[in-house]
C-alpha positions as CSV (number, residue, x, y, z in Angstrom):
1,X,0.0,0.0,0.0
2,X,1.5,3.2,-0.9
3,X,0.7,6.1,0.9
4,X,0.9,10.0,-0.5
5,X,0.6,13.3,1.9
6,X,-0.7,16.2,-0.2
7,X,-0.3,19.4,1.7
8,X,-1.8,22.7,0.0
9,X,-3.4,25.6,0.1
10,X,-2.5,28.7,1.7
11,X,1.2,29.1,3.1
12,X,0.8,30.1,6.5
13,X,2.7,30.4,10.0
14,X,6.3,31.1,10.3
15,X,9.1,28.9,8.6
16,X,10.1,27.3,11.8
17,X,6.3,26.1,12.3
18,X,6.3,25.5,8.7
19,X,9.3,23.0,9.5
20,X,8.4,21.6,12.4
21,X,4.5,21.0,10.8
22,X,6.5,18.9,7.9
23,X,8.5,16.8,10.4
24,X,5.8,15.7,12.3
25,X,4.3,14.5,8.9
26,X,7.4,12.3,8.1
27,X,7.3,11.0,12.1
28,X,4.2,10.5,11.8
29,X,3.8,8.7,8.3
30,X,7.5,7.1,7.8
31,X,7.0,5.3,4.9
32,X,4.7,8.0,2.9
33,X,5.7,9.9,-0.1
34,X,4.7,14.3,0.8
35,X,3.4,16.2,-2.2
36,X,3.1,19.9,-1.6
37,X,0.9,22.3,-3.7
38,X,1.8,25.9,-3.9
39,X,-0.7,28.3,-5.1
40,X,1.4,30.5,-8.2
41,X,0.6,33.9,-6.4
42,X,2.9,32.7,-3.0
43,X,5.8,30.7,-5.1
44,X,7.9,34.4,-5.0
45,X,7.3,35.3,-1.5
46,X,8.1,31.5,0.0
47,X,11.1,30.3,-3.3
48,X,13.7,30.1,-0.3
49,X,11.5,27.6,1.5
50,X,9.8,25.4,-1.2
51,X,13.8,25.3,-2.4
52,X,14.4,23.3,1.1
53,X,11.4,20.6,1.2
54,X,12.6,17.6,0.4
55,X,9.6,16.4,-2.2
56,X,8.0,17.0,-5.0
57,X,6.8,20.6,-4.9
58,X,3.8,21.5,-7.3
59,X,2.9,24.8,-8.4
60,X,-0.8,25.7,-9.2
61,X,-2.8,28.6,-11.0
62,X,-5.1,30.3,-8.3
63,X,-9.1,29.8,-8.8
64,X,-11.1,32.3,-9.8
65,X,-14.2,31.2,-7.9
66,X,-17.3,32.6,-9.8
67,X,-20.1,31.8,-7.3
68,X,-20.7,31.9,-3.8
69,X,-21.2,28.3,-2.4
70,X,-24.0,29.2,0.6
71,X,-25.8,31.7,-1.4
72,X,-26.0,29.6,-4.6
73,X,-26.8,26.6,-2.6
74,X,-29.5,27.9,0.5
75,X,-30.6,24.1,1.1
76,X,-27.8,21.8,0.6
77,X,-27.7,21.4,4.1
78,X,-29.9,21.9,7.3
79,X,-26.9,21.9,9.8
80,X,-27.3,25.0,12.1
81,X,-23.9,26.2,11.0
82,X,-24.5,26.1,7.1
83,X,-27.8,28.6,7.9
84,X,-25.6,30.2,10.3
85,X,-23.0,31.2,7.2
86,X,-25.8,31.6,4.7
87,X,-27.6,34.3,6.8
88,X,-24.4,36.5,7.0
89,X,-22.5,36.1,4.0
90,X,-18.6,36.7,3.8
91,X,-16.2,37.7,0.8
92,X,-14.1,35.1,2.7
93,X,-17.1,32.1,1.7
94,X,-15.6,32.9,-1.9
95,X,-12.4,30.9,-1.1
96,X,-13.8,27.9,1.4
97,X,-14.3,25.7,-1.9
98,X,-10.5,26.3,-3.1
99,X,-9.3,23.6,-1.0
100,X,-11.3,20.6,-2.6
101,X,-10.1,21.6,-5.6
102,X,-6.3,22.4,-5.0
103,X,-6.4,18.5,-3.6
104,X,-8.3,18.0,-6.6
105,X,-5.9,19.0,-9.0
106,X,-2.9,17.7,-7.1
107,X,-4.9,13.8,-7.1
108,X,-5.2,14.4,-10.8
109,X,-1.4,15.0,-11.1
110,X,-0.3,12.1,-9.6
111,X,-3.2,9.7,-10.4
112,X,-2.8,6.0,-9.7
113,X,0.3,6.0,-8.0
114,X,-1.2,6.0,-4.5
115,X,-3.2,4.0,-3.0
116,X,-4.6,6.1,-0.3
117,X,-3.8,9.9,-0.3
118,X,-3.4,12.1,2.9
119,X,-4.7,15.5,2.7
120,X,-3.0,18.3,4.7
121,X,-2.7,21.8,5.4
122,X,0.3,23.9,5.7
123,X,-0.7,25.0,9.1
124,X,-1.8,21.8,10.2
125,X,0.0,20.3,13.8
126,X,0.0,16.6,14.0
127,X,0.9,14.1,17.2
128,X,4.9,13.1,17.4
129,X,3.5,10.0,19.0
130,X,1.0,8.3,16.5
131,X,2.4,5.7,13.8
132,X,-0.8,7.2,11.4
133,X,0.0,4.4,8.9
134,X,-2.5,2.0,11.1
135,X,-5.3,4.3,9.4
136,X,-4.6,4.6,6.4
137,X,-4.2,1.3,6.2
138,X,-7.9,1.4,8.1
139,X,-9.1,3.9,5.1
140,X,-7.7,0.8,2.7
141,X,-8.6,-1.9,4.1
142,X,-12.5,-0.9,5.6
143,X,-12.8,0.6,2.9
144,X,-14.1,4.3,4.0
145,X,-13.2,7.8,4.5
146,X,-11.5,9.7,7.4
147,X,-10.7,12.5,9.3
148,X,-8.3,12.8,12.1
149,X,-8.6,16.6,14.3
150,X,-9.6,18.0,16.8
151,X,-9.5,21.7,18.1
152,X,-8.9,24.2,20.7
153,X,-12.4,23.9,22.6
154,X,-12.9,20.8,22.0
155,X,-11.0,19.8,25.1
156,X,-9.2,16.2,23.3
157,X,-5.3,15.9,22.6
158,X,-3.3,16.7,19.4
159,X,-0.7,14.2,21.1
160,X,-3.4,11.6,21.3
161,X,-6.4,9.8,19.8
162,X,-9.3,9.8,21.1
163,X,-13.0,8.9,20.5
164,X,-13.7,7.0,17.4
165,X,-17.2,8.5,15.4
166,X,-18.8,6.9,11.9
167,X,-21.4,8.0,9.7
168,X,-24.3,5.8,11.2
169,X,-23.4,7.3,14.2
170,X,-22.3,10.8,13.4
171,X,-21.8,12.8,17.2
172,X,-18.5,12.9,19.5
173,X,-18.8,13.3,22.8
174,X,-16.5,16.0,24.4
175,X,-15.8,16.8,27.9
176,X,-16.0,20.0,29.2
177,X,-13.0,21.0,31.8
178,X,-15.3,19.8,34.4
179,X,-16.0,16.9,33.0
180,X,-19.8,17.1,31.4
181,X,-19.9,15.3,28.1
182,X,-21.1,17.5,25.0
183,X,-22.6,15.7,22.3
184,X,-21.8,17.7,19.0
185,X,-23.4,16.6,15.7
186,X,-21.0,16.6,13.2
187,X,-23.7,15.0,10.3
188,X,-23.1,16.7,6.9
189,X,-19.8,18.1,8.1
190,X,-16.3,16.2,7.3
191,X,-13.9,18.0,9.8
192,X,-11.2,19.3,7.8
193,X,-9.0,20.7,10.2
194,X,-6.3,17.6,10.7
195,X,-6.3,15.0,8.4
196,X,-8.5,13.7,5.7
197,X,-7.8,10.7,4.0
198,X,-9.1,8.4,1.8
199,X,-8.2,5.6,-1.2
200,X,-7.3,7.2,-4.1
201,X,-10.4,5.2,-6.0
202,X,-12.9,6.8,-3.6
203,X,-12.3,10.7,-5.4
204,X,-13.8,11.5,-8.4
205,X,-12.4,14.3,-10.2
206,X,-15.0,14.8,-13.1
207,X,-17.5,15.1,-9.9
208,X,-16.3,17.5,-8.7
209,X,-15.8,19.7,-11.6
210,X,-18.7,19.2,-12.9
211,X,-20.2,20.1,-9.3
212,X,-17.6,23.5,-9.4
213,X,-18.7,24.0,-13.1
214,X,-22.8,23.9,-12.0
215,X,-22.0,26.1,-8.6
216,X,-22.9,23.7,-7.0
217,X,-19.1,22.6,-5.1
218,X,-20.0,23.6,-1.2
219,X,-17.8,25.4,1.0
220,X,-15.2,23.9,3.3
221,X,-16.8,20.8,5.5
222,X,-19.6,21.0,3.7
223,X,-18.1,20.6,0.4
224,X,-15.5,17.7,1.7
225,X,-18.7,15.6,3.0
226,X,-20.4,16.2,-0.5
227,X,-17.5,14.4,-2.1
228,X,-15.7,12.3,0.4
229,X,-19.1,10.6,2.1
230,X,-21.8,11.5,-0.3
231,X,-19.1,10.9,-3.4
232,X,-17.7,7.9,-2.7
233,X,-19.6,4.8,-3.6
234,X,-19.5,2.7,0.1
235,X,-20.8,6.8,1.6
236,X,-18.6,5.5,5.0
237,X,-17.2,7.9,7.1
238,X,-14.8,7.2,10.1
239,X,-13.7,9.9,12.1
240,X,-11.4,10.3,14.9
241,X,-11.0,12.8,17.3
242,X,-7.9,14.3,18.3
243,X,-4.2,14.1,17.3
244,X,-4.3,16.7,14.9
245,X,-5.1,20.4,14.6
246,X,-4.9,23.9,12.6
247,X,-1.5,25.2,14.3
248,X,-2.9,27.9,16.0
249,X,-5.3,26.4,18.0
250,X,-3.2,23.5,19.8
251,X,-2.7,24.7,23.3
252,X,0.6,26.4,24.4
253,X,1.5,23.4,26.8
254,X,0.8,21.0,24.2
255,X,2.5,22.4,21.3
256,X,5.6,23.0,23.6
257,X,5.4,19.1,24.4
258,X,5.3,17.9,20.9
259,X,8.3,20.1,20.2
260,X,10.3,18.7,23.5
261,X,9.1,15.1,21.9
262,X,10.7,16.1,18.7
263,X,14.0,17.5,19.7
């Protein structure tokens, strides 16, 4: 089973945390190949960098995205948060479907090679302590989708897993600091803040152009449940919680144990 880590979209954090952020993907995925996407407009301001990964670096011409994803799509979705973003509508909505189809572009470039693919973002933290190789090879094997995150106020570790959540059973349970449990429903919504992966047989690329074409690609978790549950031909999503967060959410404490862990 070969395994590919495609990190993309937008450049951001320092270079150290850049660093460190790429690191923790070879710890953390040993035997994986990392493919990083650069959007064309950052190639100039970041040339010293991309010169130092160690990888295949992939350089990509910005969308122009010529719809609005809530506005054009008022009942895709009857999650509180969807009307939430549809009834105060953001110039920054505009950008939320780039990501699907950065990925998108970057699965075409390198189709069939992997077996299951590992999406990332630049600014993505993940656990020094986690062989993740035991779920991708879950991804393969079940087969299904995943994601792998967790977040600032959500009160689970970026060093650790946690609860395991599927589709047929779509809620995690999250303990407050003094210890009630908070059932959050996560249905229609594939967390994209850590790690998504899935088999590189599961994405359909004429999909989800033809969705982007019709206006009809949704925004951010929205748009990666339309086409990694509702997309994919077994619909099965696995999701775990913790061991991997946008960088600026993992607490102080923990982001200055993973970097003790990785000295």
């Amino acid at each position: 089973m070969r395994i590919g880590i495609f990190v993309s979209g937008q450049i951001r954090g320092s270079l150290e945390q850049l660093n460190l952020n790429i690191n923790l993907l070879r710890n953390g995925f040993p035997e994986a190949d990392i493919i990083y996407g650069v959007w064309d407009y950052q190639v100039e301001e970041y040339q010293d960098f991309l010169n130092t990964l160690n990888g295949n670096v992939e350089i990509l011409e910005h969308f122009e995205i010529h719809y609005s994803p809530y506005v054009e799509n008022p009942k895709a979705s009857n999650h509180y948060q969807y009307h939430k973003k549809l009834k105060n509508p953001s110039d920054r909505h505009l950008h939320q479907t780039k990501q699907i189809l950065i990925h998108n572009e970057l699965v075409k470039r390198y189709a069939g090679i992997y077996d299951v693919i590992v999406r990332c973002r630049w600014d993505t933290t993940v656990s020094p302590a986690l062989d993740f190789t035991t779920y991708a090879k879950e991804v393969y094997n079940t087969p299904c989708t995943m994601s792998i995150c967790t977040r600032g106020d959500y009160f689970t570790s970026v060093v650790h897993i946690g609860e395991k959540a599927s589709w047929d059973f779509p809620m995690m349970n999250h303990r407050r600091a003094d210890g009630v449990a908070v059932i959050r429903q996560v249905e229609d919504m594939f967390l994209d803040s850590g790690l998504v992966l899935h088999r590189y047989d599961d994405w359909n690329s004429k999909f989800i152009e033809q969705l982007h074409t019709d206006k009809k690609l949704l925004a951010a978790e929205f748009g990666w449940w339309q086409v990694m549950v509702h997309g994919t031909s077994h619909h099965q999503w696995v999701h775990y919680d913790g061991g991997a967060s946008i960088t600026r959410t993992v607490h102080k404490k923990e982001l200055e144990q993973i970097e003790r862990i990785m000295l």
